[in-house]
VOLOVO-396477 format. One record per residue (C-alpha): residue in three letters; x, y, z negated. Coordinates in steps of 0.2 Angstrom, whole numbers, padded with zeros to 4 digits, always signed. Example, Ala and Ser with C-alpha at 12.3 -4.5 7.8 and 13.67 -1.06 7.14 Angstrom:
ALA+0062-0022-0039
SER+0068-0005-0036
//
This chain:
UNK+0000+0000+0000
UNK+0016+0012-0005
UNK+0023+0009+0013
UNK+0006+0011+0022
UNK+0004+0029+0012
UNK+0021+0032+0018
UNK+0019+0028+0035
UNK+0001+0040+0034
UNK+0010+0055+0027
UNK+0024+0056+0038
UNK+0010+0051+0052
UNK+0003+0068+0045
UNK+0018+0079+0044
UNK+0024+0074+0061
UNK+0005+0079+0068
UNK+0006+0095+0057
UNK+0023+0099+0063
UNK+0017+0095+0081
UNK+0000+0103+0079
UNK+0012+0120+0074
UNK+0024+0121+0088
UNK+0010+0119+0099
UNK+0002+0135+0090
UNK+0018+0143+0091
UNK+0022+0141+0110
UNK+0001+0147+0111
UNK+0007+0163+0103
UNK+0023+0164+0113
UNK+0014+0162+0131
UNK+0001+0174+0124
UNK+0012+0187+0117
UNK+0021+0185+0135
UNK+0008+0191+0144
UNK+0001+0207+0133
UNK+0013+0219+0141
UNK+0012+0213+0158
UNK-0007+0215+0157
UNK-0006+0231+0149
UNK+0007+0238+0160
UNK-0005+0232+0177
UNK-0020+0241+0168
UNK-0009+0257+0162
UNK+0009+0259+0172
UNK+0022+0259+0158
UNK+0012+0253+0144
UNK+0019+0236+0141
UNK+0036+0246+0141
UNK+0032+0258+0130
UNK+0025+0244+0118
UNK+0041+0236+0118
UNK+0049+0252+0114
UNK+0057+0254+0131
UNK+0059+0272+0137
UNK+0056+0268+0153
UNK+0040+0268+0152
UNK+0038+0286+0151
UNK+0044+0286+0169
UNK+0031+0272+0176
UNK+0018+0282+0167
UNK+0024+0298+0174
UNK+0024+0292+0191
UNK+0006+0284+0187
UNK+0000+0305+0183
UNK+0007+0312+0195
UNK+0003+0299+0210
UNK-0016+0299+0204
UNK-0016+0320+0203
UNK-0008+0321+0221
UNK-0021+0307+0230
UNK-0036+0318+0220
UNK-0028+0334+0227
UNK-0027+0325+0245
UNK-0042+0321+0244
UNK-0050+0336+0239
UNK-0043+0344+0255
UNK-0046+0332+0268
UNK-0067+0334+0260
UNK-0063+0354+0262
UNK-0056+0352+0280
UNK-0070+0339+0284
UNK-0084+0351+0278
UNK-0074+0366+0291
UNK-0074+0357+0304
UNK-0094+0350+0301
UNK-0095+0368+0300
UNK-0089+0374+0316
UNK-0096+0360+0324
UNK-0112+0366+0318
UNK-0113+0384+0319
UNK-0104+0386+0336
UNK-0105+0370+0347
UNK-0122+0361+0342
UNK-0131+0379+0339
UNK-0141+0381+0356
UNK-0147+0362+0356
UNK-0147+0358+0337
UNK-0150+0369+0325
UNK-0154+0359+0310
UNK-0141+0349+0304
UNK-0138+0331+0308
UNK-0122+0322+0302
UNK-0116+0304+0310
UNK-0101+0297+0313
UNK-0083+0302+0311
UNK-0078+0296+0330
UNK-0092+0309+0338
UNK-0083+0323+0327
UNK-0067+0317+0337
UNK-0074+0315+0352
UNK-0078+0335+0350
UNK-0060+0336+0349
UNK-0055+0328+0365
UNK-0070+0336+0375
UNK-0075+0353+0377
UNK-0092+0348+0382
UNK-0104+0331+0379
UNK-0113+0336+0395
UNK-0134+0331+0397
UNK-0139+0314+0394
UNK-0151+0315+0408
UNK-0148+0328+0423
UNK-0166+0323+0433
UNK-0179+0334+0423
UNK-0191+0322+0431
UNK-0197+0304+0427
UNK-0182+0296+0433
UNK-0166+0294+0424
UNK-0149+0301+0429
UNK-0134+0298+0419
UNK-0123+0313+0419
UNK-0109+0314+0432
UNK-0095+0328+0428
UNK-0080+0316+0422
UNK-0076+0332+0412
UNK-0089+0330+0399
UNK-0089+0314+0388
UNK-0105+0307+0395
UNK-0097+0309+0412
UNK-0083+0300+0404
UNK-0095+0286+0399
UNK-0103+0285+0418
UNK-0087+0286+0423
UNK-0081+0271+0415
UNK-0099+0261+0414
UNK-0096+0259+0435
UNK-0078+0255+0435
UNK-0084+0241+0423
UNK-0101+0233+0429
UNK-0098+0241+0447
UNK-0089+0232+0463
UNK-0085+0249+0468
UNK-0088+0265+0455
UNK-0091+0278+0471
UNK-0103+0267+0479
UNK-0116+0264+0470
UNK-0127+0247+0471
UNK-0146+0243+0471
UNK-0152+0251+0456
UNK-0163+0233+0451
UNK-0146+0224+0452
UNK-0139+0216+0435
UNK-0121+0227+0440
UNK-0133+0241+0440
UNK-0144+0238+0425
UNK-0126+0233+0415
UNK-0118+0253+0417
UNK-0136+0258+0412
UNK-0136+0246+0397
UNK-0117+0255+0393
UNK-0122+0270+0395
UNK-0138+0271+0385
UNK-0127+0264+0370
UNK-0111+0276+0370
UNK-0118+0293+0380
UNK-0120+0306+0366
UNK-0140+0311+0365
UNK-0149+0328+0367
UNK-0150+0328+0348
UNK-0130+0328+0347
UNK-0128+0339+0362
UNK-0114+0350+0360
UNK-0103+0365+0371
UNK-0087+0375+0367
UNK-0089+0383+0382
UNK-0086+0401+0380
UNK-0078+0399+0361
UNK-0061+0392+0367
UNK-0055+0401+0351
UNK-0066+0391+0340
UNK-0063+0375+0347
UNK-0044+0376+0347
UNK-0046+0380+0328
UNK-0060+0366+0326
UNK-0044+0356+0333
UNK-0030+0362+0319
UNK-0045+0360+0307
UNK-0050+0343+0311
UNK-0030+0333+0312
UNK-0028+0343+0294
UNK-0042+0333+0288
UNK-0035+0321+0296
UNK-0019+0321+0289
UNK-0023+0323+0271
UNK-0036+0308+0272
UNK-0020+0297+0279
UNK-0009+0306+0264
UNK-0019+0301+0251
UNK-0023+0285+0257
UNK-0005+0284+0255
UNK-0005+0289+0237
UNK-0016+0275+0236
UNK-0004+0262+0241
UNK+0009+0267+0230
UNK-0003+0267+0216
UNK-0004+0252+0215
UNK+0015+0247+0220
UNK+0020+0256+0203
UNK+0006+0245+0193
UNK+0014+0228+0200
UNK+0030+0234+0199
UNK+0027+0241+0180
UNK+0018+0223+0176
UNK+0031+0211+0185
UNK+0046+0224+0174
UNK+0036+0220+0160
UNK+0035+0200+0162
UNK+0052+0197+0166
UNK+0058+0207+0153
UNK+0046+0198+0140
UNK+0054+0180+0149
UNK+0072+0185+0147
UNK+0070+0191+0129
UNK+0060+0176+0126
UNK+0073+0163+0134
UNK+0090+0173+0129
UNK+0084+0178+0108
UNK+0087+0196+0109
UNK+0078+0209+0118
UNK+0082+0211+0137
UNK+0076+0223+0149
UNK+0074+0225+0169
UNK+0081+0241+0177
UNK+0072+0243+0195
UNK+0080+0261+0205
UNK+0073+0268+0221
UNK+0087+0273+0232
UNK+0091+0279+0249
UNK+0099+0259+0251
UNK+0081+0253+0246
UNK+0076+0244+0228
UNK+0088+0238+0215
UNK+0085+0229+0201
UNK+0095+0227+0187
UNK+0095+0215+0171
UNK+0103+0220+0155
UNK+0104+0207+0139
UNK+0113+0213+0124
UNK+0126+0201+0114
//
């Protein structure tokens, strides 16, 4: 019976013993991954928590990143509402007076043409598409019968598929009476639609920028983070990853002190 109690408690110290190194590797993955998590939710957290001055800097970056994509952005809206403007109160005002917005490309193709030309040119019952290559909708003809058409000067038997098919093109991509527009006459105004449009422009593709390199300092704060926790983890002592933007592109750099 002695032997058998024996055999039970060292049964139990060995499955206690166990039972606690499980527990403490449980605490060490865990305690691993806090600053890695911090520092992809908040840039420079997890360094900062490890009492790592760097992480002022990832943290900085993460300010001043975030206030230069809101200023961005704040100016490609203000260019974007010019333009509309413009748009508007100069090219649209004899057909369209009341506002109506759609989308972006239409504002572009604006840019490109100083006029969108009449959807239909036969004030009777019939339909003519328009025909001066200069407009956008004589662009559209113009492209609809050097698709669909054998030949786009010689036009085919209007009941013919070939026919039928430019119509179809046509219908879908001419721009309509209620988006008719002319810069005709306000060359100055269309030449400062232009500037006003590619600064919007710009600014979008800038802060779409800021963006990208938002997140690049959140994954490269979180992955500084983990391998720094992993190296202090493995070598006993604290260690910490040094990453430097340069001309010669990213280095990183591991420090472990003896």
């Amino acid at each position: 019976m002695k032997g058998r109690a024996a055999y039970i408690a060292v049964a139990a110290l060995l499955l206690t013993g166990q039972l606690r190194a499980q527990s403490s590797d449980t605490t060490v993955r865990a305690s691993l991954l806090v600053r890695p998590l911090a520092s992809l939710l908040v840039p420079g957290s997890g360094q900062l928590m490890a009492h790592q001055d760097r992480g002022a800097v990832y943290l900085a970056a993460e300010i001043y990143l975030l206030s230069r994509f809101l200023q961005l952005d704040h100016e490609a809206t203000r260019e974007a509402t010019r333009f509309q403007a413009l748009a508007l109160n100069v090219a649209r005002r004899p057909y369209a007076p009341e506002r109506s917005d759609t989308v972006f490309e239409y504002y572009e193709q604006m840019e490109r043409f100083p006029e969108s030309g009449f959807y239909d040119t036969d004030p009777g019952p019939a339909f003519a598409p328009e025909t001066d290559p200069v407009t956008y909708n004589g662009s559209v003809w113009l492209l609809a019968r050097r698709t669909f058409w054998p030949d786009p000067n010689v036009p085919p038997d209007p009941m013919s598929q070939a026919y039928i098919n430019a119509l179809s093109f046509y219908w879908s991509h001419a721009i309509t009476p209620a988006f008719q527009y002319s810069w005709r006459d306000h060359s100055l105004e269309h030449e400062e639609y232009r500037q006003t449009i590619r600064r919007s422009d710009n600014a979008f593709r800038h802060a779409q920028d800021q963006i990208g390199l938002l997140l690049a300092n959140h994954v490269l704060s979180a992955v500084d983070a983990l391998i720094s926790a992993r190296l202090a983890a493995v070598a006993g002592r604290p260690a910490e990853m040094h990453s430097l933007l340069g001309r010669g592109g990213v280095q990183v750099l591991f420090s472990v002190p003896f």
